[in-house]
C-alpha positions in Angstrom: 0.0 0.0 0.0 1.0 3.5 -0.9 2.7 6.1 1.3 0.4 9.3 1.5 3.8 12.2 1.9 2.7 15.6 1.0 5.7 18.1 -0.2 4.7 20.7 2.2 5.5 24.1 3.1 3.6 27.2 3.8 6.1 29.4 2.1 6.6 29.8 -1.6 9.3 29.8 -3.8 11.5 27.1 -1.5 11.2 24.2 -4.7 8.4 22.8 -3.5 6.7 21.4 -7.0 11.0 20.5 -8.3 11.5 18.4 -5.2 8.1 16.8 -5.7 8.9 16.4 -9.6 12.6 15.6 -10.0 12.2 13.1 -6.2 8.7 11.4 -7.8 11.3 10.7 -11.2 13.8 9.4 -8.9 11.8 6.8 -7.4 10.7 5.9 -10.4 13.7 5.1 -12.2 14.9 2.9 -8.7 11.8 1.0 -10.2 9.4 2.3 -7.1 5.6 3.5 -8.6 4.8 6.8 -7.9 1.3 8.6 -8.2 2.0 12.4 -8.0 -1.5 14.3 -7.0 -1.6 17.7 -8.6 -3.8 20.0 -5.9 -2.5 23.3 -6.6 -4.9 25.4 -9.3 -0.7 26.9 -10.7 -0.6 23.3 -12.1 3.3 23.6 -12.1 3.9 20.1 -11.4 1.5 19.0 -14.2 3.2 20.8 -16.9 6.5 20.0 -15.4 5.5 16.7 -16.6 4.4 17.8 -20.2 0.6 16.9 -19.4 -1.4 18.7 -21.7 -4.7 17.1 -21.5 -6.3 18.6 -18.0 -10.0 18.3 -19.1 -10.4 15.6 -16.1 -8.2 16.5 -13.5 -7.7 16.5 -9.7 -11.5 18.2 -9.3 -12.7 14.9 -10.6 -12.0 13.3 -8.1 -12.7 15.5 -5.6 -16.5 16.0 -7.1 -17.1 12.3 -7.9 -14.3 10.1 -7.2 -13.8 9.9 -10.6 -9.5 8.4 -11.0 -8.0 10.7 -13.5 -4.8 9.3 -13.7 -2.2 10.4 -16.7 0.9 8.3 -17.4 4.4 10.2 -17.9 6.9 9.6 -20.6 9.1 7.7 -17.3 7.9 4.3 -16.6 5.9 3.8 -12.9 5.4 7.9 -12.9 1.6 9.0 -13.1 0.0 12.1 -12.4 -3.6 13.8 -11.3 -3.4 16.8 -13.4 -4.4 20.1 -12.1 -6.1 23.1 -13.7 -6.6 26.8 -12.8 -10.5 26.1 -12.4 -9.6 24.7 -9.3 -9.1 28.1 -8.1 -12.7 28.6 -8.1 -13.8 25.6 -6.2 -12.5 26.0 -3.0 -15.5 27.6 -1.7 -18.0 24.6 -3.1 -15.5 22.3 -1.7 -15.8 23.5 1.7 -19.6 23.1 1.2 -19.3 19.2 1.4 -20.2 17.5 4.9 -16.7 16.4 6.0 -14.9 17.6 3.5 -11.6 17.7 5.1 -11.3 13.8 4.0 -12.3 14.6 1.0 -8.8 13.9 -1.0 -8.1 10.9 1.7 -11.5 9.0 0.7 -10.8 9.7 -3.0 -7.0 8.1 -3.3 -8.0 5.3 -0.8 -9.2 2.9 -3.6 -6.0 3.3 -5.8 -3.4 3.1 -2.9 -2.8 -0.4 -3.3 -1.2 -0.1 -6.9 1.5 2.5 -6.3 4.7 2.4 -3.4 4.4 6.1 -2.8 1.9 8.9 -3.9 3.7 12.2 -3.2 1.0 15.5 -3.0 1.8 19.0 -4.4 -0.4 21.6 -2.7 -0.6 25.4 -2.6 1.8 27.0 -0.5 -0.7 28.5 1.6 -3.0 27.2 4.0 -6.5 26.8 2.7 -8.7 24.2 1.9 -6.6 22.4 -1.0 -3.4 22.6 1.7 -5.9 21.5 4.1 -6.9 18.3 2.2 -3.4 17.2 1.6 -2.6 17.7 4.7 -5.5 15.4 5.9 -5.0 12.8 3.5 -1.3 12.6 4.2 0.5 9.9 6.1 3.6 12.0 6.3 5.3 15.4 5.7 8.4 16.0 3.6 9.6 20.0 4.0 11.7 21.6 1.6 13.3 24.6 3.0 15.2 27.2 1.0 18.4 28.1 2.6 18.0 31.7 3.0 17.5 33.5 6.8 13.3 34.3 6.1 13.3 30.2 6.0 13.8 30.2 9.5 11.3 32.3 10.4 8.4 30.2 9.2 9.2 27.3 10.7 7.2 28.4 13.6 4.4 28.4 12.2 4.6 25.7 9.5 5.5 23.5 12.9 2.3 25.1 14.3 -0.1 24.0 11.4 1.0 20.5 11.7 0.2 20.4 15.4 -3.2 21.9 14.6 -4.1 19.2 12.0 -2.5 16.1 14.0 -5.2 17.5 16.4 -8.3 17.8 14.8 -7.9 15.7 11.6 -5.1 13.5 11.6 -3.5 12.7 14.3 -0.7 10.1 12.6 1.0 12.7 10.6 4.4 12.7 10.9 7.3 14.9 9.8 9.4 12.3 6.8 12.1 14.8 6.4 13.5 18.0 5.2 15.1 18.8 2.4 17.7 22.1 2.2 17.3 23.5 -0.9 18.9 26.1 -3.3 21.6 25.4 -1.2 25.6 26.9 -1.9 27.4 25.6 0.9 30.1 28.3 -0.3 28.3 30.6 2.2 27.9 31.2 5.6 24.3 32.1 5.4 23.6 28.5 3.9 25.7 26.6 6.8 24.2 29.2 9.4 20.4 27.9 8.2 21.4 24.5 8.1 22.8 24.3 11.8 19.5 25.7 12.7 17.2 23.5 11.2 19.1 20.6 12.2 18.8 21.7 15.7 15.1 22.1 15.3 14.2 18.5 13.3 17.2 16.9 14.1 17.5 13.5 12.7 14.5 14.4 10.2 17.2 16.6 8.3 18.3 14.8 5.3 22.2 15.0 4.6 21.6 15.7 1.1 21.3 19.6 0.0 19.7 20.3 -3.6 22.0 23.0 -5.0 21.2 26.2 -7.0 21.6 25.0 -10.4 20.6 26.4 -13.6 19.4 23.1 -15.4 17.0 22.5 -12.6 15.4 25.7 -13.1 15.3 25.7 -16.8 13.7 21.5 -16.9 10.1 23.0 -16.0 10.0 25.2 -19.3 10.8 22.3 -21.4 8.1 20.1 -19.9 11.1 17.3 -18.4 12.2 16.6 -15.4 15.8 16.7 -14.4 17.2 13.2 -15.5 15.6 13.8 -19.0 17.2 17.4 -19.1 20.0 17.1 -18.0 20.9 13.9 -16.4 24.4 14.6 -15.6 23.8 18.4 -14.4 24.3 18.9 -10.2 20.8 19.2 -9.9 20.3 15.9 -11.1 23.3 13.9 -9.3 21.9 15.8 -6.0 17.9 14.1 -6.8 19.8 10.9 -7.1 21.1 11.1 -3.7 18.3 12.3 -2.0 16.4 9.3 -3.2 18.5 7.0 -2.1 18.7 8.5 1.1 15.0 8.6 1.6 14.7 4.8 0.3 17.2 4.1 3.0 14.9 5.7 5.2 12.0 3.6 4.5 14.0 0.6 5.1 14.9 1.9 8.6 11.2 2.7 9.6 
């Protein structure tokens, strides 16, 4: 049965949708199948994937449990395509009788044919955040090495105690992920001493770098390894996967 981990963060811009992207590959190609859920109305992770035809998307299944699975060019990848529409939904979402478990009911039935389904939500917290969150068995957190990261670990730690609470009490932290990382700097080893003090163990040793070729493989509708699959940015996906397999083992 699939593994529920939501690529969460509150703040945006911290590689959220290229972690989910470029890690979903990953897995992947170590022959693992992956389902990534598309529940942010930007859609980045959908055409980061090249999936053009959104006509039934992640509001489907949110509506009618209807699957609306896509296959990717790279064997055991799949998506739920987003659309902007979804935008607009929010508010009729909300509507439903219980409709925090909304997205957990929905990917119940198809949980049994992938090893992990990774979620990309909005990096705010609303309803579609809210539904990830929910439906998630687990939290990975990518967190751009820059000082204002710090700051909103507060509250991102705050959220999480909030829905462990009310909604779903079994949601743990997986890990978290420094990104845009240049370990040239003092800023970058300064933020990383931090976090580790805060999550500890939950801190993967890998860093994903600042590198040009993973910011230019979303224009061109690829992930990294069919980019550029000897660029930095790919070599440092490579390594966090195998350090979050290894991680799997261990639990």
């Amino acid at each position: 049965m699939a593994k529920v981990i939501n690529i969460f963060n509150q703040k945006g811009g911290v590689g959220k949708t290229t972690t989910t992207i470029n890690l979903g590959a990953a897995l992947a190609k170590k022959k693992q199948h992956v389902l990534i859920v598309d529940i942010d109305p930007q859609a980045n992770a959908t055409s980061g994937l090249s999936i053009e035809d959104r006509s039934s998307n992640i509001y489907d299944l949110l509506e009618s449990n209807r699957v609306t699975i896509q296959h990717t060019s790279t064997p055991g990848l799949d998506v739920i395509p987003s659309d902007g529409e979804l935008a607009g939904a929010e508010i009729a979402i909300s509507e439903k009788e219980n409709w925090q478990y909304l997205l957990k009911t929905a990917l119940a039935p198809i949980k049994d044919d992938y090893n992990f389904i990774l979620i990309d939500a909005p990096p705010s917290l609303g309803v579609l955040s809210m539904l990830a969150l929910v439906a998630s068995d687990s939290l990975l957190i990518p967190v751009q090495s820059e000082y204002y990261a710090l700051e909103g670990v507060g509250n991102l730690m705050n959220t999480i105690a909030m829905v462990k609470e009310n909604f779903n009490e079994d949601l743990d932290v997986e890990g978290v992920v420094l990104t845009m990382y240049d370990g040239r700097t003092k800023l970058a080893s300064g933020v990383k001493d931090e976090i580790t003090k805060y999550f500890g163990d939950a801190v993967y040793q890998t860093t994903i770098p600042r590198n040009i070729r993973l910011a230019e493989a979303p224009s061109y509708g690829m992930h990294i390894f069919d980019y550029d699959n000897l660029s930095k940015g790919a070599w440092s996906y490579r390594r966090l996967c195998k350090e979050f397999l290894k991680k799997q083992v261990k639990a």
